[in-house]
FIKE-502170 format. One record per residue: residue in three letters; y negated, x, z of N, C-alpha, C, O in turn. Coordinates in steps of 0.05 Angstrom, whole numbers, plus 5000, padded with zeros to 4 digits. Layout:
N
ALAYXZYXZYXZYXZ...
***
This chain:
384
UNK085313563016088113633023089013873005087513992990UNK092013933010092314122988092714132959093113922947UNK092714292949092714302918096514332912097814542914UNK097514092906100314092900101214012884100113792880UNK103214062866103913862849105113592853105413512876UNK105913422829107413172839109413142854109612962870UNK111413352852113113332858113113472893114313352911UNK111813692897111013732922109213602945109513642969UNK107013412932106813242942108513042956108312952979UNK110212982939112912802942114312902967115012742984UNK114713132970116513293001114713243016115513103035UNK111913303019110213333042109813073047109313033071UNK110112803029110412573044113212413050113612193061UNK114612573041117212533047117612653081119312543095UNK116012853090116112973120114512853133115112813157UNK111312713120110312643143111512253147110512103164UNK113812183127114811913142115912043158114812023180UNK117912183159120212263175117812273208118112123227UNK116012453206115212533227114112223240114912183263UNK112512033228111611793237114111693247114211663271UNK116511623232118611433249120711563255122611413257UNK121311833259123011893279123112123293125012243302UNK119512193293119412383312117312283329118012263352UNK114812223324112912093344114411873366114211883390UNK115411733355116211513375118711713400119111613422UNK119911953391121612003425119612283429120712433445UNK118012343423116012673431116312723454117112933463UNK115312463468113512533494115612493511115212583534UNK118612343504120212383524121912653522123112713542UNK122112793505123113023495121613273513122213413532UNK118913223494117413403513117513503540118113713550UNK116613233550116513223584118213313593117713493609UNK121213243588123813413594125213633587127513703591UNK122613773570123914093558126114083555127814243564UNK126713803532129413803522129313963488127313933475UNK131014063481131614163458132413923442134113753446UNK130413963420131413693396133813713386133013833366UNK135213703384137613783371138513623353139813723335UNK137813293354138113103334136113123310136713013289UNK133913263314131213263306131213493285130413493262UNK132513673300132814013276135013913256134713953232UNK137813733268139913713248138413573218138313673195UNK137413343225135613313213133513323193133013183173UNK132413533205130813773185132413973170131414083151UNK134814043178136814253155137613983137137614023113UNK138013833142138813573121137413533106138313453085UNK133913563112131813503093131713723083130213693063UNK132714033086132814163071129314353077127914483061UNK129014313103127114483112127014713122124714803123UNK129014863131129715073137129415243106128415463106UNK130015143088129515223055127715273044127415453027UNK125515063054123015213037121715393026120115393007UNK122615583043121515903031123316053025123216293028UNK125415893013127716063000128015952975129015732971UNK127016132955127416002921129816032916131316122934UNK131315932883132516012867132816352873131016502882UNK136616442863137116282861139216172889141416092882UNK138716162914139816212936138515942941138815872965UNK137315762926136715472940134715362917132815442903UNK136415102923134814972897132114792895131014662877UNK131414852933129014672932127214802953126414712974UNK126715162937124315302952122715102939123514922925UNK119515172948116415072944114615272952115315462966UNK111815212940110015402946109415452967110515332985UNK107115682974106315773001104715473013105115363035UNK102815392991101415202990102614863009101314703022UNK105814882999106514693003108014753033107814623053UNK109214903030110014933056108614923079109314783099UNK106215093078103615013093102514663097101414623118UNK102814503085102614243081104714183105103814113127UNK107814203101110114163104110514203138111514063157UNK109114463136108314573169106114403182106314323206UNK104814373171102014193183103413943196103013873219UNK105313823175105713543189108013533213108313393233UNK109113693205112213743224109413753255109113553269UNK108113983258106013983290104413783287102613763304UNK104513623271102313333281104613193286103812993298UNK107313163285108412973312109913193324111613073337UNK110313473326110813573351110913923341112414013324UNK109014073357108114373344111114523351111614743342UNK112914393367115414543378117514633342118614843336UNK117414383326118214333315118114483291120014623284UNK115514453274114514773266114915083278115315283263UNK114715083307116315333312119215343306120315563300UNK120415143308123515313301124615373275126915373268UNK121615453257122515413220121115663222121815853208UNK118315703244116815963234118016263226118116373204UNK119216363254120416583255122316633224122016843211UNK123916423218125916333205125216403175127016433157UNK122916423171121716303145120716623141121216783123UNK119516633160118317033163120417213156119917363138UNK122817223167125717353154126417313134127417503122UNK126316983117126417043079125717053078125616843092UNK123517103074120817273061121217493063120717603042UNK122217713091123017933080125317963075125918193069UNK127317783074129517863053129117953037129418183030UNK127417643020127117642989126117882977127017972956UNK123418022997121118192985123718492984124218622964UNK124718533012125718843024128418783019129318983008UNK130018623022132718623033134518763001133318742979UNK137018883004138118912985139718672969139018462979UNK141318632950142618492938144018292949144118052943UNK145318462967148118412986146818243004147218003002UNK145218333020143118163047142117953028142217723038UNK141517953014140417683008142917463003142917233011UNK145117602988146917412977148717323005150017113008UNK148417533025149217403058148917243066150617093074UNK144917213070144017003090142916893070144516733060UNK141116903059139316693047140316403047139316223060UNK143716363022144916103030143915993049142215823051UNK145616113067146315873088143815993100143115783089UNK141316133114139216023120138315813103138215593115UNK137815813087137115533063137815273084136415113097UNK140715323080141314973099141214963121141714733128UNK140515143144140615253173143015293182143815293206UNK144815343157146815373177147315633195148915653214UNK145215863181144416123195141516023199139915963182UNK141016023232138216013237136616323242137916483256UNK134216403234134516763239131016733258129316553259UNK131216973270128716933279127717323280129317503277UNK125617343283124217663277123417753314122017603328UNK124117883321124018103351121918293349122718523349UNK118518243348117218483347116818573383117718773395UNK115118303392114218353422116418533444118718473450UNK115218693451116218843480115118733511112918623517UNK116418773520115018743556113618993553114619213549UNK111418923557107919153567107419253545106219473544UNK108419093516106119273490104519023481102119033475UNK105918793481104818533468103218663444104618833434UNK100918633432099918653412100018983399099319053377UNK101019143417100619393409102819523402103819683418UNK104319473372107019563363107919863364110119953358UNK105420023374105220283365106620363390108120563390UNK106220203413107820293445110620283434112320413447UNK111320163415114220103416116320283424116120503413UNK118620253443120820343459123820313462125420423477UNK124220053433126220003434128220183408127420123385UNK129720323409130320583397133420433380134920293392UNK133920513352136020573345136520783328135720853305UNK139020923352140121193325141521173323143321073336UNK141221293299143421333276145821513290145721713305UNK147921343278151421533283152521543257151321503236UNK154921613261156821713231157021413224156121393200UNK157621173233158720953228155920673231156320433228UNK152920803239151020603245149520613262149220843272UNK147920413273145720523294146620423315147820203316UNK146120633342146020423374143720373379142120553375UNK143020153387140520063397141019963424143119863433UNK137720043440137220183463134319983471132320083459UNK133419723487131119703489130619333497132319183506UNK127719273490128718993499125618953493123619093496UNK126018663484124318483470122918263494123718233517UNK121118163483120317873504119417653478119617713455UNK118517433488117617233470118417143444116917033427UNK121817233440123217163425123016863422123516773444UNK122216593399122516363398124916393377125116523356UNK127116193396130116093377131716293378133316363360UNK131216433406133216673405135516593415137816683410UNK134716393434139116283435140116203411142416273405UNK138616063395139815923375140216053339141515983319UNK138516243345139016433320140916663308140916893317UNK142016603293144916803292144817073273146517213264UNK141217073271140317333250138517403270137617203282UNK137817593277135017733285134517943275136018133279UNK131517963253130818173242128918293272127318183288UNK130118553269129218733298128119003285129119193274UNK125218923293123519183290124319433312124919353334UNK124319603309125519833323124820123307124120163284UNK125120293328123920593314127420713312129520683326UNK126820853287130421043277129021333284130421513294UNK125921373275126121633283123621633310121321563304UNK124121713337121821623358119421903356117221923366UNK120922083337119022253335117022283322115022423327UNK117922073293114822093274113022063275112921903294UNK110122113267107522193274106622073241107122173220UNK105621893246104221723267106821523269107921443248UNK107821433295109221253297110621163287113121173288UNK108020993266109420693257111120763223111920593207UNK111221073221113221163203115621223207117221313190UNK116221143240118821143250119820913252121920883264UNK118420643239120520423250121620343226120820423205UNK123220193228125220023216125919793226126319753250UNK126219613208127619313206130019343214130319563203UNK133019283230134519173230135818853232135918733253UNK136718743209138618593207140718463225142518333214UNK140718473254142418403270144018163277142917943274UNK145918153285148017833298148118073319147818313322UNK148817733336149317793373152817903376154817833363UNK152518073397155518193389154618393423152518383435UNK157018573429157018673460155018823455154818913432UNK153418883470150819003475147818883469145518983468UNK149018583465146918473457145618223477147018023476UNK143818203491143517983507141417863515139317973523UNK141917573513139317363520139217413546140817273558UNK137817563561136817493582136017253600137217163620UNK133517173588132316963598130216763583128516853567UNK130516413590128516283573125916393591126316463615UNK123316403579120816393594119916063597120415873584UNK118216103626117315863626114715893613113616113613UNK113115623597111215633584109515383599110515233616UNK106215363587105815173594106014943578106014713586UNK106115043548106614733528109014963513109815163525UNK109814873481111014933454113314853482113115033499UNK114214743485116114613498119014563479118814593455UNK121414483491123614443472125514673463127814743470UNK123614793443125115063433124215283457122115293470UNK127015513459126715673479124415963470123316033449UNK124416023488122316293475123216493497122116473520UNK124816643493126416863516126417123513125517223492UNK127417283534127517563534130417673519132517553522UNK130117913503133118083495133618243505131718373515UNK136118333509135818643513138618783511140618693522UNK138619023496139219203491140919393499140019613496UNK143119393508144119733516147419823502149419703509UNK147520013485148820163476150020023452152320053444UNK146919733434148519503416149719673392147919813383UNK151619693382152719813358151819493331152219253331UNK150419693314151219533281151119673261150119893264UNK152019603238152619803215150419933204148119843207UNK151020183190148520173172147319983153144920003146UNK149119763143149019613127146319503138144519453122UNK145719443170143719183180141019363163139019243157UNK141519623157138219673154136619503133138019453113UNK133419393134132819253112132419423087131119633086UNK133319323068132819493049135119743051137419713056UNK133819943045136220213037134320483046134920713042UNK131720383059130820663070129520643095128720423103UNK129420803104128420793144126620793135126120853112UNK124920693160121220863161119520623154117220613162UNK120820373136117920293126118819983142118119793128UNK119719943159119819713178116719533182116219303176UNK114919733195112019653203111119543178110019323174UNK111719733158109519543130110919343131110119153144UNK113519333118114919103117114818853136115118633125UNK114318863164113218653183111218643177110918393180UNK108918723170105818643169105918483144104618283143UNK107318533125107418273114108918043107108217873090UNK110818043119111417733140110517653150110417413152UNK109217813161106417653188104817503168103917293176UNK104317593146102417463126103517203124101917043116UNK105417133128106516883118107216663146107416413149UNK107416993169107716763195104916763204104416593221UNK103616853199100516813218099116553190096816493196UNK099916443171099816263152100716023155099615833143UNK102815983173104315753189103615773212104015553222UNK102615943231101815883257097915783247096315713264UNK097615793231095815653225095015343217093015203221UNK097815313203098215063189099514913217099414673219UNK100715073238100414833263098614843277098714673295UNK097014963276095114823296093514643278092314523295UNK092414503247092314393232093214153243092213933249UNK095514273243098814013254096913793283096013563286UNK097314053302095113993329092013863319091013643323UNK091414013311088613773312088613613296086513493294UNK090813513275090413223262091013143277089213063292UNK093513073287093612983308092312873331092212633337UNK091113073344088312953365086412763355085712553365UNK085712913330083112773320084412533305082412393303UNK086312393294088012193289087112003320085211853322UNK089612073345088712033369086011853377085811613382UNK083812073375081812003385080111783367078611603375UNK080911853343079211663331081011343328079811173314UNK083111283337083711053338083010953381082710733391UNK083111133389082411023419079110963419078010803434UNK077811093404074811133404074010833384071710773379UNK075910703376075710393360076310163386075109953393UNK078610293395079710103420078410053439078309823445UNK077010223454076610323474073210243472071810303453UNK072310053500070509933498068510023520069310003543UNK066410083517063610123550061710053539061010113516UNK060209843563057309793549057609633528055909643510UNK059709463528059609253503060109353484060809203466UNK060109603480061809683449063309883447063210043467UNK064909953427067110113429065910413425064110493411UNK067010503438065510813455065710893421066810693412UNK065310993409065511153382062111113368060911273353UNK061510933375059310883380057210993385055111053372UNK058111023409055311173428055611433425057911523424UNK053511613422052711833404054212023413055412163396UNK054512103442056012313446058912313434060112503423UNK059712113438063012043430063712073396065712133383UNK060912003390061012023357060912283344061912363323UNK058812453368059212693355060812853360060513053348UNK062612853375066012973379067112913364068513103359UNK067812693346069112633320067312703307068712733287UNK065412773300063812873275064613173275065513333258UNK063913203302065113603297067813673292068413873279UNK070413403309072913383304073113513275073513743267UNK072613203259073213233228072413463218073913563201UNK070213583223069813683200070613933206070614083186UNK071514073236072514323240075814353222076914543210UNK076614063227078514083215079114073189081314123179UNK076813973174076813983145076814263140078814363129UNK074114443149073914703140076814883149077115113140UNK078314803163080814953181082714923160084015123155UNK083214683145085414693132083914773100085814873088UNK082114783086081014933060081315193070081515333050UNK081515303082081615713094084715653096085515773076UNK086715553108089415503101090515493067092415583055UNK088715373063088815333032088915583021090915703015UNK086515653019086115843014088216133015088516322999UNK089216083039090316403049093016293035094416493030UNK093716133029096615993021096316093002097616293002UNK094916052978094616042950094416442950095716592935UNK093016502966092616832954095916872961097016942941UNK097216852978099716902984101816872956103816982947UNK100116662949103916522935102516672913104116622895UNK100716832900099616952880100917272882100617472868UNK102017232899103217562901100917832921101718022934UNK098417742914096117942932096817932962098217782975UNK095418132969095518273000093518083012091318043004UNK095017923041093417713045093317733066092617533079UNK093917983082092817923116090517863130090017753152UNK088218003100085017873125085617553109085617383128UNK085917463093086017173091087817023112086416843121UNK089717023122091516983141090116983165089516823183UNK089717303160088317303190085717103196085217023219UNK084117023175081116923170082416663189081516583211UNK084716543175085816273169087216173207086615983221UNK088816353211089416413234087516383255088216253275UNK085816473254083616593276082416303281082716173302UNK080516203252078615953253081115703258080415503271UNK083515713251085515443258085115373284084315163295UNK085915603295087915663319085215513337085315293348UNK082915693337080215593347079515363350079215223370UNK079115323326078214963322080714723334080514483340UNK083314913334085114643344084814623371084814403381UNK084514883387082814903411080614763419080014723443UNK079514683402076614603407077014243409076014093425UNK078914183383079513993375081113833402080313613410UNK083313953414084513893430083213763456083513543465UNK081114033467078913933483077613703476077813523493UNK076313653456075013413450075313163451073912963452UNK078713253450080712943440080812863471081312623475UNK080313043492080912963523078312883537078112753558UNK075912983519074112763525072912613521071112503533UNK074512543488074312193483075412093496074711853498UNK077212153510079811953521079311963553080611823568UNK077012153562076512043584078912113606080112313600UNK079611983629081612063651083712033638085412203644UNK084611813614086111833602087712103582090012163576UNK085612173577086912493562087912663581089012863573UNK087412573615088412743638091812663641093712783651UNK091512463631094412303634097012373617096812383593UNK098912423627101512543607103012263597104912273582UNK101711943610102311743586101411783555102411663536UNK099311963554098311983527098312243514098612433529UNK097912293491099212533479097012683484097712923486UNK095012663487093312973480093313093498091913303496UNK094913043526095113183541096813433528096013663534UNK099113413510100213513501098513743482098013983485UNK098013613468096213753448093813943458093314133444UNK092213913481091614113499093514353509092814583506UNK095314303517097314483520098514703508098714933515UNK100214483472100714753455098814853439099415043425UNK096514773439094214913431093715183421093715293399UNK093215263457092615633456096215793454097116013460UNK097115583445100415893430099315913414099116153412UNK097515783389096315903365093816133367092516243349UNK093916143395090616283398091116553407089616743402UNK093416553421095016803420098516893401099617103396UNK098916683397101416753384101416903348099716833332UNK103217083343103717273319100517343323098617223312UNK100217533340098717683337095617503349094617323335UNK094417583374092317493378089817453370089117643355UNK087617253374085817213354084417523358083417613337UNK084217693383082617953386084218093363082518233353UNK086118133350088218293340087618233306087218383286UNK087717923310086017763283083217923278083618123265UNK081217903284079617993276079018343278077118443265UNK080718503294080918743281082118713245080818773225UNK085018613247084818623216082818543199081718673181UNK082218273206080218183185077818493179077518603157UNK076918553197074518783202074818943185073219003167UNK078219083191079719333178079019293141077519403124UNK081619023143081219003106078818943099078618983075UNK076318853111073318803096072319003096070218963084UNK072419263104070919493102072219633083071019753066UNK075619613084077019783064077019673030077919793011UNK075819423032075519253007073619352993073419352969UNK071219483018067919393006068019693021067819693046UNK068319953006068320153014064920242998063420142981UNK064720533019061320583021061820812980063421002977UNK060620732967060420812937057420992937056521082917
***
């Protein structure tokens, strides 16, 4: 497991009761009805989870990367929806903390801490998806702030978030690009608009929708930090921290399954004995466990270089790539221990099949993953 102290231990089993008795037992009726938890998140700002990644002195019960990763894991082993509505959230303090000025922090951080500001990050466009460099959504500068001009897709918690850090270009002319963008700081206000929820096939509950843009006025104040231009660095490493939690749920997802399977694979009887038994069934839990052992030590791992202060995108990305995979794999497996039954939406791994592959493409796809990884291992281990 992870490397935590006493007292962080103490939270991470403080989340995974919560998740055994009062989130597993209503999931699957939630789910099924793409209802929004709303008893479930109040909840979680009560436990003081929206906070985690907000230290001192704007909250008095941040925790490590380490632990939060823990924290994330269990929240998607009784429902991956659930972990998404902290991800985005958690990616914006982080760049508060790192970019934001004085003022921006002493704004939101608070009350993100308790949710009473939920915030979420706007990179994706309609027709760039992984490729930030197409980006189209424009704000210029006036005497009084920027108008912004453009429109997002695959926003998660965009009805419900009353911050959106919005990547956007200030100058569309710079060369190369991505020295034209900038972070803005935004609230919803005239020119600003939810479009539409997307339909998905699982991460169910929380919405994941389109924005869009025309003639939005906000101050100069929204800019992050106090200088244009360095938006892109500044998101790439947030991502370090959200491609770190979209890891730690699919974690979430295959304990889960592999939990699942290995109590039906006791129950569950052919041929006189309980299928777990018979070799094929055994070795689906043998590859289960142990994909998921090695899945969450590379979580570990990428946690710990993070909370050390170093540049951790190929670790993230490493961590990301093999989670997301293996919970994939994991998921599948869990549906054929379980036989017609894993076909069945009486039982969960139908579920867990489902939100699966958002980890396999979501914050950045596993093809996108392993360009970075590639990038920083050559730039690490340069030709001498």
């Amino acid at each position: 497991m992870y490397e935590l102290s006493t007292e962080e231990t103490a939270i991470v089993e403080v989340v995974a009761d919560w998740v055994d008795h009062e989130v597993r037992p209503v999931v699957r009726e939630l789910e099924h009805a793409n209802t929004y938890p709303e008893a479930l998140i109040e909840q979680m700002k009560r436990m003081g989870i929206f906070g985690l990644a907000i230290p001192e002195p704007w909250n008095d019960a941040g925790v490590s990367v380490p632990c939060y990763a823990a924290v994330t894991e269990e929240l998607a082993r009784g429902w991956m929806s659930l972990a998404g509505a902290v991800g985005g959230h958690s990616v914006v303090a982080k760049l508060l903390l790192e970019h934001g000025t004085q003022e921006q922090k002493d704004r939101y951080l608070p009350r993100m801490a308790t949710g009473e500001v939920r915030a979420t990050m706007a990179l994706t466009e309609p027709g760039g998806g992984s490729d930030l460099q197409a980006m189209r959504t424009v704000a210029r500068r006036g005497d009084d702030g920027y108008v912004v001009n453009g429109a997002k897709t695959w926003i998660t918690n965009a009805r419900r978030s009353d911050l959106v850090a919005l990547l956007c270009l200030t100058d569309p002319q710079a060369e190369p690009r991505h020295r034209g963008m900038s972070i803005l700081l935004v609230e919803k206000g005239p020119g600003f608009e939810v479009s539409r929820d997307l339909p998905k096939l699982g991460y169910k509950g929380v919405e994941s929708c389109e924005l869009s843009f025309s003639d939005f006025r906000v101050p100069s104040t929204s800019l992050l930090g106090e200088v244009e231009g360095h938006g892109f660095a500044q998101m790439m490493r947030g991502l370090e921290i959200g491609r770190i939690q979209v890891a730690a749920r699919a974690l979430g997802v295959g304990a889960a399954a592999l939990v699942d399977s290995v109590r039906y694979s006791q129950e569950r009887e052919s041929f006189g004995r309980p299928i777990w038994q018979h070799q094929s069934v055994g070795n689906h839990l043998a590859d289960m466990v142990t994909q998921l052992t090695a899945a969450r030590q590379l979580v570990q791992y990428a946690a710990r270089r993070y909370e050390s202060g170093e540049r951790a995108d190929m670790e993230a990305g490493m961590a990301k790539l093999f989670a997301s995979e293996a919970a994939m794999k994991i998921a599948l497996d869990a549906v054929r221990v379980h036989g017609g039954y894993g076909y069945s939406t009486e039982f969960d791994v139908e579920r867990y099949f489902r939100d699966a592959p958002l980890m396999i493409v979501g914050e950045g796809t596993n093809e996108i993953q392993k360009n970075v990884i590639a990038r920083q291992l050559v730039k690490r281990n340069p030709l001498r």
